[in-house]
C-alpha positions as CSV (number, residue, x, y, z in Angstrom):
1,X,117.7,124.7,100.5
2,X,115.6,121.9,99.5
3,X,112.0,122.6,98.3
4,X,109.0,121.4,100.2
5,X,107.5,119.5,97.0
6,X,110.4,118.4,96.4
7,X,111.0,116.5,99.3
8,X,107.7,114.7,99.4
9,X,107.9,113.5,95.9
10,X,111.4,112.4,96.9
11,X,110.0,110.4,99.5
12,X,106.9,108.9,98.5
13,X,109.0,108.1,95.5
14,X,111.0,105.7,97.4
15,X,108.0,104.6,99.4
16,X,106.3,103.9,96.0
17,X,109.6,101.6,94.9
18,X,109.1,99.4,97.9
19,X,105.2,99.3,97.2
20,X,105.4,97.9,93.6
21,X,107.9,95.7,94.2
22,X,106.0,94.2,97.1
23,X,102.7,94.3,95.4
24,X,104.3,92.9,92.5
25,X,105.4,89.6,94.4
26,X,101.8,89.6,95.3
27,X,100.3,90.0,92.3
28,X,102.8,87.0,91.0
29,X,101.3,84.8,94.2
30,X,97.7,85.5,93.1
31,X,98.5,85.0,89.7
32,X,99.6,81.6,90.9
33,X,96.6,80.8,93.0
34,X,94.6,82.4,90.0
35,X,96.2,79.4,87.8
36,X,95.5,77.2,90.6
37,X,91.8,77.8,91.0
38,X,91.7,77.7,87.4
39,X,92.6,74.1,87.3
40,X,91.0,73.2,89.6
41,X,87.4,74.6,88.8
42,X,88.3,73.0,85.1
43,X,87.7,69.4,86.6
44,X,84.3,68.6,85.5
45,X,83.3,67.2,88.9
46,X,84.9,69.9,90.9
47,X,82.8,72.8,88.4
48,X,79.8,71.0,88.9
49,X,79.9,70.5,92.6
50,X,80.6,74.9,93.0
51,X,77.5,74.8,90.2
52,X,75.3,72.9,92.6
53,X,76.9,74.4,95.6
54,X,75.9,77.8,94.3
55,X,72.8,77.1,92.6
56,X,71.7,76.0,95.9
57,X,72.5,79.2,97.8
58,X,70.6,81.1,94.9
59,X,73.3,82.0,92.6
60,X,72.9,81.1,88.8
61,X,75.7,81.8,87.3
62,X,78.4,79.7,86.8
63,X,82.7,80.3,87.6
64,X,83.8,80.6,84.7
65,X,82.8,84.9,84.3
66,X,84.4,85.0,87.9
67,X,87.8,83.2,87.3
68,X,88.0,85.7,84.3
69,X,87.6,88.8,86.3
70,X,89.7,87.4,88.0
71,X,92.4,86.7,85.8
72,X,92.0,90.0,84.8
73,X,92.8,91.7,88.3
74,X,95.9,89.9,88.4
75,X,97.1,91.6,85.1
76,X,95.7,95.1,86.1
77,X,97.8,94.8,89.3
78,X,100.8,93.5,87.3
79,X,100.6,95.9,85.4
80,X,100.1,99.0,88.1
81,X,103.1,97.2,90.3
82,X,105.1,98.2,87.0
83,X,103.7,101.4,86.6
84,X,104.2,102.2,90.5
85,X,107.9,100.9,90.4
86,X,108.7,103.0,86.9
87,X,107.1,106.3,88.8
88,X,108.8,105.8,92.3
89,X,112.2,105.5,90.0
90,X,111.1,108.1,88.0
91,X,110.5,110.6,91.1
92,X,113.3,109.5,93.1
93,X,115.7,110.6,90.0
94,X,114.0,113.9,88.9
95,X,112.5,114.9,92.7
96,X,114.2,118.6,92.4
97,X,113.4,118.7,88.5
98,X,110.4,121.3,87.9
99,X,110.6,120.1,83.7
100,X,109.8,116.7,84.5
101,X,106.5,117.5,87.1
102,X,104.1,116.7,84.2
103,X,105.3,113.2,83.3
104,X,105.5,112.4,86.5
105,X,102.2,113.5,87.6
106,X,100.8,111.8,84.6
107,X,102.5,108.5,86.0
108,X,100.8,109.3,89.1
109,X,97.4,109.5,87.7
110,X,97.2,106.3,85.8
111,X,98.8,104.7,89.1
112,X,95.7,105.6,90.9
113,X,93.5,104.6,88.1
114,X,95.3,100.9,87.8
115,X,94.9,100.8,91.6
116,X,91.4,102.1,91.7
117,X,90.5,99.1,88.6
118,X,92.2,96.5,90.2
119,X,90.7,96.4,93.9
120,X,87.0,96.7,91.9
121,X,87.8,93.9,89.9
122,X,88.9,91.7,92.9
123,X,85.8,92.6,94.6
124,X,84.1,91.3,91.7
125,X,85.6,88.3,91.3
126,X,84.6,87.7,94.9
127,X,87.9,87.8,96.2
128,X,87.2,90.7,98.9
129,X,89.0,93.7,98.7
130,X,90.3,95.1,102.2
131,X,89.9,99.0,103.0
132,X,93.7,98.7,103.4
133,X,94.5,97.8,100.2
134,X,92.1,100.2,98.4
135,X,93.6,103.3,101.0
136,X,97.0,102.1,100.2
137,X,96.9,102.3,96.6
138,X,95.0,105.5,96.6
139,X,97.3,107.4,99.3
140,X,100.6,106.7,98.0
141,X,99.7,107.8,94.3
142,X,97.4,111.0,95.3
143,X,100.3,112.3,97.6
144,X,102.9,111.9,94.6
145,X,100.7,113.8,92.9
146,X,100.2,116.5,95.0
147,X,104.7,116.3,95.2
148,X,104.6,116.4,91.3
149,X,102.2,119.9,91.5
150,X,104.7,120.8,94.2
151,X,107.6,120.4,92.0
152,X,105.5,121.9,88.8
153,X,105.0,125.2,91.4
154,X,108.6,125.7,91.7
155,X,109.1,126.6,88.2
């Protein structure tokens, strides 16, 4: 008979597959529009006109700090997509394997942390951050965890 852990880490393994690959071919498209908004804002008279444009709505800064953060988002969610495909794959092949609970929940952990880093540093860099997005890379990761202690139980 199949274990109750067992069976959620089985399917929110395969759910998690489907999620990083999707979020991976979204990071890739903001990536893109990252490199896009990048050259654009590098044209001296397009920086100045957000400079002035800013400036004149109270903000002092310039875009340069926020195209970094940015940047950086896109390679934190990169890099969770990765992460979230290599633990869905990972759970999908060991869902009834008690030994391999700790790695996996490890996986798990740092999932939710990459997810958790990444929506903050959109936010910052002004790009808005939807409740979906931060609920769906919290949910999926937390309930694979709670599979992996599950499957840990079972031992």
């Amino acid at each position: 008979m199949e274990q109750k852990g067992s069976k959620l880490l089985k399917i929110v393994s395969i759910i998690m597959m489907i999620g990083g690959i999707v979020s991976a071919v979204f990071s890739v498209i903001a990536a893109a529009l990252a490199g896009v908004g990048t050259a654009v804002m590098s044209q001296p008279e397009v920086s100045d006109a957000i400079d002035s444009a800013l400036a004149a709505n109270g903000y002092s800064g310039s875009t340069g700090p926020v195209m970094a953060v940015i940047w950086i988002a896109v390679v934190v969610a990169v890099v969770c997509s990765v992460v979230e495909i290599i633990a869905g794959v990972k759970g999908k092949k060991n869902w009834d394997n008690p030994a391999e609970a700790q790695g996996m929940m490890i996986l798990g952990i740092v999932c939710a942390v990459l997810s958790l880093v990444s929506n903050i540093l959109f936010a910052t860099g002004g790009m808005g951050v939807q409740i979906v997005s931060i609920l769906s890379g919290m949910v999926l990761p937390v309930l694979y965890i709670v599979g992996t202690v599950q499957l840990k139980k079972q031992a």
